[in-house]
N, C-alpha and C positions, 0 to 999 in steps of 0.2 A: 532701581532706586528712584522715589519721588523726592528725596529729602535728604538735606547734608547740613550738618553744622558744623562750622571750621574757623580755625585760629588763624586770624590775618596779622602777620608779626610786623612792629615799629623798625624802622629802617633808619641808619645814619648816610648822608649823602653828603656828596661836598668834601669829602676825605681828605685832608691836606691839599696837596695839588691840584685834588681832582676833579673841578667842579666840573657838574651838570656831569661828572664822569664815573666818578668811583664811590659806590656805596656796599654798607652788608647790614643785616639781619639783624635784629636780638632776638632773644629766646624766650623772654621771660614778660616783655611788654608786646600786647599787640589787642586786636580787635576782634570778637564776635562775632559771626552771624550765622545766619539760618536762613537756607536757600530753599526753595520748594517748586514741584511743578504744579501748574492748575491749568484747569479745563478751558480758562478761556485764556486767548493768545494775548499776546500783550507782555509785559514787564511792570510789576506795579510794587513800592513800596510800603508796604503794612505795618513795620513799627520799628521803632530810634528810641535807645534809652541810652542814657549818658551824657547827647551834648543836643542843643537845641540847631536840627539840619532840618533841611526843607528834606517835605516829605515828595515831591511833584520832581519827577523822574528826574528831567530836561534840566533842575537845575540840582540835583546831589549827582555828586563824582561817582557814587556807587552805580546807582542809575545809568547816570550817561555812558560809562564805559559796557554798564551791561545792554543796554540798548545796541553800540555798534557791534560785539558778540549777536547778537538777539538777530539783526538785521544781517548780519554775513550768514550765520547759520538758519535763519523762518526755518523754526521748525513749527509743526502741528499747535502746538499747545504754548501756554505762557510758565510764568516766571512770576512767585512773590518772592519779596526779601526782607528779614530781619535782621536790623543792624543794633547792635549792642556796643556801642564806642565804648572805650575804653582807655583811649591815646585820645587828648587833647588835642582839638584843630589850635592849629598855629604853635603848636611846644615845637618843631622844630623837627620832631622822629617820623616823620610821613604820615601824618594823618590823612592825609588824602590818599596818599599812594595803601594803605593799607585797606581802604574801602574799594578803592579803584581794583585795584587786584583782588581783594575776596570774592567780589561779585564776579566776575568773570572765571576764576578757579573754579566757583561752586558751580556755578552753570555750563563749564564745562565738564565734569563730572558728570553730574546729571546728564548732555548729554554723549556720555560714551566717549569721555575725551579726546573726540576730533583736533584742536586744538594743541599742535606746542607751544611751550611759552616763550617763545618769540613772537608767535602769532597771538597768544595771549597780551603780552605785553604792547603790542600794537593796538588792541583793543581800548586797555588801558589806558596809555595815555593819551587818548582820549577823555577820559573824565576827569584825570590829573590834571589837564589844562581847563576844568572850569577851577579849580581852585588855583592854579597857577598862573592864566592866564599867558601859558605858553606847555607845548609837549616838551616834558622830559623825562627818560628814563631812570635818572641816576637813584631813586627813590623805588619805583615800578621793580626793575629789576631783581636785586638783592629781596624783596617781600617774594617775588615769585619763584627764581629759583635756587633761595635759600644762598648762606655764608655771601662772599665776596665775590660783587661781579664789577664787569668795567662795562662800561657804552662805548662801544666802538666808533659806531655811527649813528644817526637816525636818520638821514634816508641815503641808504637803505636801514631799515632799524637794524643793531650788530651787538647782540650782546655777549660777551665773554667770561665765563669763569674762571675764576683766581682762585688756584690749590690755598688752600690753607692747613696750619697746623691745628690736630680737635683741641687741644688745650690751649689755643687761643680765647683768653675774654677780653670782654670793653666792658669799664664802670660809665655810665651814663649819670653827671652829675647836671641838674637842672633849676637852674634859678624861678622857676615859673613864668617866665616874660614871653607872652604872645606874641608874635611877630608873624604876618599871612607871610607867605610865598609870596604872592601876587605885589606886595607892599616891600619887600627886601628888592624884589627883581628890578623897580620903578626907580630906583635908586643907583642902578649900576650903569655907568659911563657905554653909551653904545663901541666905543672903539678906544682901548689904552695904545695910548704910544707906545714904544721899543725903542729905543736910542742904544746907538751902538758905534765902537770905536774901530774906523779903520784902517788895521795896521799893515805896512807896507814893507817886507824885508829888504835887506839890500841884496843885490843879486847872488854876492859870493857868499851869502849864506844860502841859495836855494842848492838842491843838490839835482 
């Protein structure tokens, strides 16, 4: 196989409780592309339709994540990429995280699936943190492998899957308001307090 084109699906992250922890899938929103090998080595992006992204490896999340795949496996030969956006950068469903993972799924297809997706996802977020401006799975995950997953940890990276019921859906309703990652994150108090009450029994109630 020289060539793959694959459906990189919108991801919800942020799950109730579960920041930077609990994210899944949708089926029906996600992104394009078309992976290819070529003669000369390297990683090069060839064409973006949808939303206006740098074409220059080093700064699109597709790129950069596929470059540290690229760089653990040097293989012989390189790597173009066509990306077809289709998910809005900054709507909020993982636009980054859906490029970041396409490009590395397809490339490792191509090469002979070496790659699990743990160690896929490792690659990844890597390119999630240029648009993030921080690694985190909670996005990566759930695009790579599929339905509901948790982040256990990131270092060590720990990803877990959460059973679900198949007649589980989510409606995704969306106001249009942009919001980066990088810009929501800039915002959040580096340390929340805890306050907490403590109570002291009297002794003839301990048993």
């Amino acid at each position: 196989m020289n060539e793959i084109k694959l459906f990189s699906p919108a991801t919800v992250a942020n799950v109730s409780c579960g920041f930077d922890v609990l994210g899944f899938c949708l089926e029906a929103i996600g992104d394009e592309m078309v992976i290819r090998k070529t003669a000369n080595k390297g990683v090069k992006i060839t064409k973006i339709e949808g939303y206006d992204l740098p074409f220059e490896v080093k700064k699109n999340v597709a790129g950069v994540s596929a470059l540290a795949l690229y760089e653990a496996a040097n293989p012989d030969f390189g790597f173009e990429i066509e990306i077809y956006k289709k998910i809005k950068p900054g709507s909020g469903v993982g636009s980054s995280s859906a490029s970041a993972a396409g490009s590395v799924y397809g490339m490792n297809v191509l090469l002979g699936s070496p790659y699990t997706p743990l160690e896929l996802a490792s690659f990844a977020i890597k390119g999630e943190a240029v648009a993030s401006q921080s690694e985190h799975a909670d996005n990566i995950a759930p695009a790579l492998y599929g339905g509901f997953t948790l982040v256990k940890s990131l270092e060590p990276l720990e990803i877990l899957q959460i059973p679900t019921p198949d007649d589980l859906f989510a409606v995704v309703i969306h106001p249009q308001i942009e919001i980066k990652t990088a810009d929501a994150r800039k915002i959040l108090p580096k340390e929340i307090p805890v306050s907490y009450t403590h109570l002291t029994l009297p002794t003839s109630d301990l048993v």
